[in-house]
HTML snippet that shows the backbone in 3Dmol.js (N, CA, C, O; Angstrom):
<script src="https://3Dmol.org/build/3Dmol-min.js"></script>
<div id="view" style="width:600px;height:400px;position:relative"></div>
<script>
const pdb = `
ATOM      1  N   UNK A   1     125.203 113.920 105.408  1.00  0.00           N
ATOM      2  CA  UNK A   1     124.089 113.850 104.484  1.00  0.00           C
ATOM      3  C   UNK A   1     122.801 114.146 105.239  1.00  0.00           C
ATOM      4  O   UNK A   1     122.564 113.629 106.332  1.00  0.00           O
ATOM      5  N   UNK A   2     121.848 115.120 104.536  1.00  0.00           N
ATOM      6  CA  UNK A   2     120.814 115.440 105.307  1.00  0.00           C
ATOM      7  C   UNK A   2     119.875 114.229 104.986  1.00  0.00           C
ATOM      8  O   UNK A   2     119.914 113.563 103.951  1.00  0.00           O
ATOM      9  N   UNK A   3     119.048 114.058 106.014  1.00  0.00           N
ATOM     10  CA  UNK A   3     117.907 112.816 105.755  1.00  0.00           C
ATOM     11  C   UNK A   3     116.864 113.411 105.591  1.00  0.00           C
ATOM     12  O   UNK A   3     116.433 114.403 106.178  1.00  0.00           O
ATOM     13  N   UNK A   4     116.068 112.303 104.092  1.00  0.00           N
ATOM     14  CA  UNK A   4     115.217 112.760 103.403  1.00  0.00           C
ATOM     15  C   UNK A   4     113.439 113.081 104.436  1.00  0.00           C
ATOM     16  O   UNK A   4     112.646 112.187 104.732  1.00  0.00           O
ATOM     17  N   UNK A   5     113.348 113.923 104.619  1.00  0.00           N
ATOM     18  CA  UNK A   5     112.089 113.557 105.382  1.00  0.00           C
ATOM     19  C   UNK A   5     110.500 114.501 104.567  1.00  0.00           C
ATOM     20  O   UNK A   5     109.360 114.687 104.993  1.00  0.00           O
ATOM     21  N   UNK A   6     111.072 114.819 103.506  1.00  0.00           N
ATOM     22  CA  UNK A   6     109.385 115.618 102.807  1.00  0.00           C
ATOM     23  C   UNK A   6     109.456 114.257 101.655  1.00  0.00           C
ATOM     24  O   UNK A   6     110.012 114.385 100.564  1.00  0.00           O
ATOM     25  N   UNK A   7     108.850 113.060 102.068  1.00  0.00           N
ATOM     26  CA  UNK A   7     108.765 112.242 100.916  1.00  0.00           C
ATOM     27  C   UNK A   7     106.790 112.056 100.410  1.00  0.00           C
ATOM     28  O   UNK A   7     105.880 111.488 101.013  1.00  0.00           O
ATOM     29  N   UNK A   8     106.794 112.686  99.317  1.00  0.00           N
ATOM     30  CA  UNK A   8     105.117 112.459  98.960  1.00  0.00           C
ATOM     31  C   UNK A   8     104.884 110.701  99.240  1.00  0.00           C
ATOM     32  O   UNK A   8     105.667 109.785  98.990  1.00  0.00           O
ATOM     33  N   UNK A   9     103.769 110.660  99.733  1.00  0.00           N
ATOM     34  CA  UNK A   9     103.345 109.043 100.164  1.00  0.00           C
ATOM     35  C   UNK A   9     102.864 108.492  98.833  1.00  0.00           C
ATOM     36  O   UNK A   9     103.050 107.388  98.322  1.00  0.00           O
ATOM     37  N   UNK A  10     102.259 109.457  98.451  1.00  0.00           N
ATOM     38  CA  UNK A  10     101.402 108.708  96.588  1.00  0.00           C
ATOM     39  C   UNK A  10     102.620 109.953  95.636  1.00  0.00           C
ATOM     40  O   UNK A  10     103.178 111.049  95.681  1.00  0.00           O
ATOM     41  N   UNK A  11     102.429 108.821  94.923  1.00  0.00           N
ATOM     42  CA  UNK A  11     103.639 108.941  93.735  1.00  0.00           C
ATOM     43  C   UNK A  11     103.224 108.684  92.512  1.00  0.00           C
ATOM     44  O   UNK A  11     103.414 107.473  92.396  1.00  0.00           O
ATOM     45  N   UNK A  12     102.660 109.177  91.282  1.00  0.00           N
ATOM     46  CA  UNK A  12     102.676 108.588  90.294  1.00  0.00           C
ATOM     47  C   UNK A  12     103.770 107.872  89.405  1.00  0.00           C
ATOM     48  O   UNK A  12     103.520 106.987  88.587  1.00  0.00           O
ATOM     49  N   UNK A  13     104.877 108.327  89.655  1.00  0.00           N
ATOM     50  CA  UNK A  13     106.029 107.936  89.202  1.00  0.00           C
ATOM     51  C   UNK A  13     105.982 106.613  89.827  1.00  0.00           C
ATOM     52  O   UNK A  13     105.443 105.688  89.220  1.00  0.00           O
ATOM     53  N   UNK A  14     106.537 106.426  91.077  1.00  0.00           N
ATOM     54  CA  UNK A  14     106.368 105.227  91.658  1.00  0.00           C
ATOM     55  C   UNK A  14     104.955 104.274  92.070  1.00  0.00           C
ATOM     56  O   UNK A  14     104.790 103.477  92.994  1.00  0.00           O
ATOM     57  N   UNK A  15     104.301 104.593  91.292  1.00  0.00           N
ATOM     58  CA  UNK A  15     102.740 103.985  91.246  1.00  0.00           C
ATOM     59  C   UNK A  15     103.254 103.091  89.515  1.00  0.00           C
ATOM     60  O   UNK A  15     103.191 101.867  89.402  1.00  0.00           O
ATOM     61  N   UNK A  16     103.564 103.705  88.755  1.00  0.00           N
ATOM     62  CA  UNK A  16     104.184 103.260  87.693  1.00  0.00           C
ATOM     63  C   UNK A  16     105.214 102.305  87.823  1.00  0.00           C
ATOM     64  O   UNK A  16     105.239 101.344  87.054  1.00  0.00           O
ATOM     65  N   UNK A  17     105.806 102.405  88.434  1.00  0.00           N
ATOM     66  CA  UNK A  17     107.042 101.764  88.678  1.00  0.00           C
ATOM     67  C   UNK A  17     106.798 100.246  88.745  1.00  0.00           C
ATOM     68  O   UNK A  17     106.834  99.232  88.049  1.00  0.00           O
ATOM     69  N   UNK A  18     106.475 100.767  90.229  1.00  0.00           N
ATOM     70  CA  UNK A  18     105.483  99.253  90.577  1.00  0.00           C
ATOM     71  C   UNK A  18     104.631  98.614  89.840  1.00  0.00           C
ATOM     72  O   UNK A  18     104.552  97.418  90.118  1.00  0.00           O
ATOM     73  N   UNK A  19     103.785  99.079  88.774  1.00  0.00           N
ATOM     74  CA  UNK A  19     102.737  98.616  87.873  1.00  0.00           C
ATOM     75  C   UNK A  19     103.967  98.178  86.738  1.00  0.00           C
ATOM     76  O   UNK A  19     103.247  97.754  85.834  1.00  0.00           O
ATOM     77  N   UNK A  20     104.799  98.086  86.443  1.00  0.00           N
ATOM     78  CA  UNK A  20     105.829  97.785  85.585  1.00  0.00           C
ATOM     79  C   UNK A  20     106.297  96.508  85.940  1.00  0.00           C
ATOM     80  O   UNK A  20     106.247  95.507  85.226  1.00  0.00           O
ATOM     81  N   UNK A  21     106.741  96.586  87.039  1.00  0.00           N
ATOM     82  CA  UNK A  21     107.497  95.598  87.948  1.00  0.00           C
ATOM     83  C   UNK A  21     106.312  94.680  88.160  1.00  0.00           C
ATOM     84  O   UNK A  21     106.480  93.530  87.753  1.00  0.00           O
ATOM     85  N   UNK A  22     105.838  94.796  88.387  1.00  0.00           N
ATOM     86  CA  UNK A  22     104.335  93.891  88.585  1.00  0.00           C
ATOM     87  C   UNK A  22     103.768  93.171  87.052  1.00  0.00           C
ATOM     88  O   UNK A  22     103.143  92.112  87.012  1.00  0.00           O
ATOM     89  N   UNK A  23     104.140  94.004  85.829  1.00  0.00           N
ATOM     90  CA  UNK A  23     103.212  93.123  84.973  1.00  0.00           C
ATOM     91  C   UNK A  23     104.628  92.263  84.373  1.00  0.00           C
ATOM     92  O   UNK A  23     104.575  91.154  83.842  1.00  0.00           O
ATOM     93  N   UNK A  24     105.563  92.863  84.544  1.00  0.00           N
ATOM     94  CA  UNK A  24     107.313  91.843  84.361  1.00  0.00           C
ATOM     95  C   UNK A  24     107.057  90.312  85.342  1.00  0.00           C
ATOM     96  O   UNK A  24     107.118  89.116  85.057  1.00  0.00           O
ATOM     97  N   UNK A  25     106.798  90.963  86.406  1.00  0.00           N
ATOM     98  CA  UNK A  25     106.213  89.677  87.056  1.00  0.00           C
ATOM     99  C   UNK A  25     105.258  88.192  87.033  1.00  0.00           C
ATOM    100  O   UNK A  25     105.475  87.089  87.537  1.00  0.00           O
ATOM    101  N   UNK A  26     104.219  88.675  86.283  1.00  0.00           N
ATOM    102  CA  UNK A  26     103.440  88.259  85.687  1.00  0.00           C
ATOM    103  C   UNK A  26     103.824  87.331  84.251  1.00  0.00           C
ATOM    104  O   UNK A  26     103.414  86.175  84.138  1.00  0.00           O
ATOM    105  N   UNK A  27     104.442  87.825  83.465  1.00  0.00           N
ATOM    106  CA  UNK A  27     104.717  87.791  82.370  1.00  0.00           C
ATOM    107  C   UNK A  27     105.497  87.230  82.129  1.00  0.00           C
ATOM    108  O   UNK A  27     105.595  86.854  80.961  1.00  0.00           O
ATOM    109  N   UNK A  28     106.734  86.764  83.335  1.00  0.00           N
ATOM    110  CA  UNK A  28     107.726  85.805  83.719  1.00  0.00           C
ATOM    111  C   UNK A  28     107.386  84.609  84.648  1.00  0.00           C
ATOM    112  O   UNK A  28     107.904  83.502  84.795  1.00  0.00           O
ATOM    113  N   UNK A  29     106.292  85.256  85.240  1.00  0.00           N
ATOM    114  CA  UNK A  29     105.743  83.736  86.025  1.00  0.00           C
ATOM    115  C   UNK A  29     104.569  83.271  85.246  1.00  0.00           C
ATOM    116  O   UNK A  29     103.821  82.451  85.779  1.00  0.00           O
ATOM    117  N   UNK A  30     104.363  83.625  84.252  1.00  0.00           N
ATOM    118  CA  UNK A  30     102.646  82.860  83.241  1.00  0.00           C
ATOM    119  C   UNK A  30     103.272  81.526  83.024  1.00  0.00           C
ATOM    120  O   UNK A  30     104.396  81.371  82.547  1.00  0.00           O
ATOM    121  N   UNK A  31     102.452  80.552  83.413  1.00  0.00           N
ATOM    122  CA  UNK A  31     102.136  79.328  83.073  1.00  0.00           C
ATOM    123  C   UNK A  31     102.804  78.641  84.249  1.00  0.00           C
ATOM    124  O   UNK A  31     102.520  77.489  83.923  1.00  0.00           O
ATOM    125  N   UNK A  32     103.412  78.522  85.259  1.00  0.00           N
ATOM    126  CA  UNK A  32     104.260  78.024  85.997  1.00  0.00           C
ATOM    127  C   UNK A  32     103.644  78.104  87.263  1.00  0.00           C
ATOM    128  O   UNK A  32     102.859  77.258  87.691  1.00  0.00           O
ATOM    129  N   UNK A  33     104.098  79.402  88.026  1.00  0.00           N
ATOM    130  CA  UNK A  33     103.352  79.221  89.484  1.00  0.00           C
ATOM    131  C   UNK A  33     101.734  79.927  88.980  1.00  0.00           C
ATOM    132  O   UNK A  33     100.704  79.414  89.417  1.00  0.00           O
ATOM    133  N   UNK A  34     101.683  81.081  88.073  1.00  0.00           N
ATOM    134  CA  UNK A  34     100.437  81.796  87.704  1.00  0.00           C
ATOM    135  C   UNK A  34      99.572  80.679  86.491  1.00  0.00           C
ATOM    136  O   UNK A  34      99.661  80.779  85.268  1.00  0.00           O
ATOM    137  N   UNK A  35      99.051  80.020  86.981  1.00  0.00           N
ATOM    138  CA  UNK A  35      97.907  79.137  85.861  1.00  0.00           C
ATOM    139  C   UNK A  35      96.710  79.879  85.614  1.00  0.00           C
ATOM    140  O   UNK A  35      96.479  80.145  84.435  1.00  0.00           O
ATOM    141  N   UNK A  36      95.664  80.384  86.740  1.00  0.00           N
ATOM    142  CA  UNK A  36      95.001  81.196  86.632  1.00  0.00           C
ATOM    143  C   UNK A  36      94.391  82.552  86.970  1.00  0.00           C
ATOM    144  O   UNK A  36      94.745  83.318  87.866  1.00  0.00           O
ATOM    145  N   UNK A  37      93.337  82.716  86.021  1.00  0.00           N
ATOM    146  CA  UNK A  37      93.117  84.282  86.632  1.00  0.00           C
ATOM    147  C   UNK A  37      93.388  84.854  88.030  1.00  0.00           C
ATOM    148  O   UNK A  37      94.014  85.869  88.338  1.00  0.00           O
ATOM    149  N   UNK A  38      92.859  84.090  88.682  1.00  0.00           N
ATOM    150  CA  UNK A  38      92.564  83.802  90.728  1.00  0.00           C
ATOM    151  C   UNK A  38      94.224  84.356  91.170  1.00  0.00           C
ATOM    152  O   UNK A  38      94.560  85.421  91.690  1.00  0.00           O
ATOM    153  N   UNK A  39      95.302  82.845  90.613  1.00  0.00           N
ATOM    154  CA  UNK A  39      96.650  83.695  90.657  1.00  0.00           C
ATOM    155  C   UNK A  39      97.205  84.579  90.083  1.00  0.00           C
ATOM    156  O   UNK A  39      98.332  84.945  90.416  1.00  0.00           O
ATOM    157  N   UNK A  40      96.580  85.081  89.158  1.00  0.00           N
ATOM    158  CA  UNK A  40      97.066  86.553  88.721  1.00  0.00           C
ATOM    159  C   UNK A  40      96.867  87.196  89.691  1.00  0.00           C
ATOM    160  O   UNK A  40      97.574  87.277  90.695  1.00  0.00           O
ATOM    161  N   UNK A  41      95.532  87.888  89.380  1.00  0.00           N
ATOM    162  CA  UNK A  41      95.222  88.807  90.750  1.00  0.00           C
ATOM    163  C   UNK A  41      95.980  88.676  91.970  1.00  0.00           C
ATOM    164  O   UNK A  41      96.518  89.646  92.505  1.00  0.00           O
ATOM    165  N   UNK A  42      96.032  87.556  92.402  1.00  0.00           N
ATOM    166  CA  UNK A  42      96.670  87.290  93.678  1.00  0.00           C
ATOM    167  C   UNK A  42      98.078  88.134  93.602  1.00  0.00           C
ATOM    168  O   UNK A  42      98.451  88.991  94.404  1.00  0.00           O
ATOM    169  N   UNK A  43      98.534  87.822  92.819  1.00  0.00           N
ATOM    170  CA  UNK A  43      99.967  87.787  92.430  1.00  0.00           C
ATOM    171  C   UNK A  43     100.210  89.461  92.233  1.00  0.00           C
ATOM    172  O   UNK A  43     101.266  90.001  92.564  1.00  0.00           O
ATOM    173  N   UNK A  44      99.095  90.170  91.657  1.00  0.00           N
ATOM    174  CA  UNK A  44      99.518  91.610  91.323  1.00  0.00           C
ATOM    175  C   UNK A  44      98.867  92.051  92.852  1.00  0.00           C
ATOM    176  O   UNK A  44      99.487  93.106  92.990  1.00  0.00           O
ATOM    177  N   UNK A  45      98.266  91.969  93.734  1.00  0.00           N
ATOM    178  CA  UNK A  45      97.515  91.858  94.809  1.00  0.00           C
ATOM    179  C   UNK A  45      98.613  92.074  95.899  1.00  0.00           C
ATOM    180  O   UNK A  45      98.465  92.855  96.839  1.00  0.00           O
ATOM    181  N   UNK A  46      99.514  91.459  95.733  1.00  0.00           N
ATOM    182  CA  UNK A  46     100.860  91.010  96.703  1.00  0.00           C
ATOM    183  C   UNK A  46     101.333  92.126  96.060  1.00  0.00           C
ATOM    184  O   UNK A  46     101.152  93.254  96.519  1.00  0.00           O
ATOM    185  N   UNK A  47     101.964  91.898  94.967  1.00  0.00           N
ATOM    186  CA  UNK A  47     103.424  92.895  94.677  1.00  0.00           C
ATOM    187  C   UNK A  47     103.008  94.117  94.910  1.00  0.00           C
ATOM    188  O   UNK A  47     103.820  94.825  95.506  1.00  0.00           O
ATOM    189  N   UNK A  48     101.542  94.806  94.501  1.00  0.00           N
ATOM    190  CA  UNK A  48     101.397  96.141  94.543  1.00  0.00           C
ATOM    191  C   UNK A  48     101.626  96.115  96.673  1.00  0.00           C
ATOM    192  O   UNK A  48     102.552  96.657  97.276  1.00  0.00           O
ATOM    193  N   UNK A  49     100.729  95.502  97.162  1.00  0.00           N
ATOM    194  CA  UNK A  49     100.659  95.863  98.694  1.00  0.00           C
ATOM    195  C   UNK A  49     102.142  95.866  99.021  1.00  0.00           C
ATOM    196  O   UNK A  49     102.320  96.365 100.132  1.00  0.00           O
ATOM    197  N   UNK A  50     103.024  95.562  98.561  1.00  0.00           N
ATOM    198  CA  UNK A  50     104.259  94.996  99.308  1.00  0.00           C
ATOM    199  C   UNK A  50     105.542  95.740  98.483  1.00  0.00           C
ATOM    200  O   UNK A  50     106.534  96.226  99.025  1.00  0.00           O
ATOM    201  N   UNK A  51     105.303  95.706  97.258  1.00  0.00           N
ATOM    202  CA  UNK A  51     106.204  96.725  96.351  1.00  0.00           C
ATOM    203  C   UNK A  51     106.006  98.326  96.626  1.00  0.00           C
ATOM    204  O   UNK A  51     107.055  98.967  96.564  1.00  0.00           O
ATOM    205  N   UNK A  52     104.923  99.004  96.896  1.00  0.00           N
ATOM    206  CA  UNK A  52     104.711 100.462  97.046  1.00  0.00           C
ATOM    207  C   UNK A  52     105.412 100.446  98.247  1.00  0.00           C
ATOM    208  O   UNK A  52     106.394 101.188  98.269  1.00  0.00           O
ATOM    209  N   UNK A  53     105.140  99.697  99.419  1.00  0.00           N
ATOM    210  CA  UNK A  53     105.764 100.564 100.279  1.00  0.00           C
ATOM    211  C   UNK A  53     106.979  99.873 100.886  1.00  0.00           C
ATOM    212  O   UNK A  53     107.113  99.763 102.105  1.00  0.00           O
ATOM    213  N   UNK A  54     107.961  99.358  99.901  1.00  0.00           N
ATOM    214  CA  UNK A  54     109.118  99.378  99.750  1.00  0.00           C
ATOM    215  C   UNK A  54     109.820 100.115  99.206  1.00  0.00           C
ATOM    216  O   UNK A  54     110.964 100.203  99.652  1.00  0.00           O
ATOM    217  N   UNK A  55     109.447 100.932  98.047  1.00  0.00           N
ATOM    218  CA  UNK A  55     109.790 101.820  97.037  1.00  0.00           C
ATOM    219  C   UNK A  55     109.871 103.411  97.607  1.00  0.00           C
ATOM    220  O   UNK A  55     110.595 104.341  97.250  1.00  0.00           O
ATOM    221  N   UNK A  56     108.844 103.330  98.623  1.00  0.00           N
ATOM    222  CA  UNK A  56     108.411 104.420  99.739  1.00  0.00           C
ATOM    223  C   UNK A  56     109.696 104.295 100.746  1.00  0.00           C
ATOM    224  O   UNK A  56     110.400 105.264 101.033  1.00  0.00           O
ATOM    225  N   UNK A  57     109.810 103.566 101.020  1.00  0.00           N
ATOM    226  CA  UNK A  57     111.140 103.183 102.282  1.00  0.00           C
ATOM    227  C   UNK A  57     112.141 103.355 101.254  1.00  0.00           C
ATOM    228  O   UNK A  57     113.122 103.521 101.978  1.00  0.00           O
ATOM    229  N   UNK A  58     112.539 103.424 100.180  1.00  0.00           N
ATOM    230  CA  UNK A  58     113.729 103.507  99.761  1.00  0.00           C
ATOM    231  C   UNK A  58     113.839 104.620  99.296  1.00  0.00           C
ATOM    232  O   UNK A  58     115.024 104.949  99.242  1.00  0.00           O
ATOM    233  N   UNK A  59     112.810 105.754  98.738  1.00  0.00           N
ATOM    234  CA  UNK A  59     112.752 107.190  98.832  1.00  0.00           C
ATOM    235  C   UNK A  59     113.328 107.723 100.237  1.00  0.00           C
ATOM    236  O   UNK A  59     114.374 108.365 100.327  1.00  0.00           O
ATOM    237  N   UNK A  60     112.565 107.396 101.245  1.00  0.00           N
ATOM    238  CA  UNK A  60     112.713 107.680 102.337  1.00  0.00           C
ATOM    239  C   UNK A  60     113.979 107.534 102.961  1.00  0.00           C
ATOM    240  O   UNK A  60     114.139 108.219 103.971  1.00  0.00           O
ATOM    241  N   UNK A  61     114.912 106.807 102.604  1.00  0.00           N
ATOM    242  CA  UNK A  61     115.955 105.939 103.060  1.00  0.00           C
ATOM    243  C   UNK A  61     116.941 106.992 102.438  1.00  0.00           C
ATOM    244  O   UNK A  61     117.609 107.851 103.012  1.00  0.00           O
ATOM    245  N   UNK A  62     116.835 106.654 100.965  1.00  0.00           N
ATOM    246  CA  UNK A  62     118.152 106.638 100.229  1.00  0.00           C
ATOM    247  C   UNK A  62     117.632 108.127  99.047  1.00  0.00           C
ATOM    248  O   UNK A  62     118.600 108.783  98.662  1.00  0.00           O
ATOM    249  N   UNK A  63     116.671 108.457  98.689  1.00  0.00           N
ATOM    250  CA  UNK A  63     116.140 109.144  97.921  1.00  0.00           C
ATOM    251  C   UNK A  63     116.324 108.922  96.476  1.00  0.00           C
ATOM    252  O   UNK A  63     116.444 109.808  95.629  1.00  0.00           O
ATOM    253  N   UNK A  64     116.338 107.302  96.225  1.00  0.00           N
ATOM    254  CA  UNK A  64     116.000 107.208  94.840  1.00  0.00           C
ATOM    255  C   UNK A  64     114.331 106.732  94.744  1.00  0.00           C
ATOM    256  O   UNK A  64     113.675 106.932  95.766  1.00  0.00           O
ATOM    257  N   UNK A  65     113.807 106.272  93.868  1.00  0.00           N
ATOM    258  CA  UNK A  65     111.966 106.489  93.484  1.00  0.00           C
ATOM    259  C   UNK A  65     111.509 107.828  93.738  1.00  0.00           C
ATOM    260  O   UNK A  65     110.332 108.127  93.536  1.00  0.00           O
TER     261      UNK A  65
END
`;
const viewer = $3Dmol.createViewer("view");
viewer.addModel(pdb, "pdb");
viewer.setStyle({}, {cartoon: {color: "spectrum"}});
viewer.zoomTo();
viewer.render();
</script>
């Protein structure tokens, strides 16, 4: 298997992705660990920094995203 190495770094597809996965997140943690605004943000703050460039490593990896 050849390894993937022309992977675009910005993705709208996977900019989406993540913005999906992120408001599922949200929307499953409201009222529990997310009480307020402060932890929202926080919370989409994390997943985007930490979800993109996982999604990036798994293009890179495996060539799905």
């Amino acid at each position: 298997m050849k390894p993937n190495s022309d992977v675009d770094i910005v993705s709208a597809h996977r900019g989406l992705l993540v913005g999906f996965l992120t408001g599922l997140g949200l929307v499953f943690n409201y009222g529990t660990p997310i009480t307020t605004a402060a932890d929202g943000a926080l919370f989409v703050a994390v997943a985007v920094a930490l979800g993109y460039p996982v999604l990036t490593l798994c293009r890179l990896c495996t060539g799905w995203f």
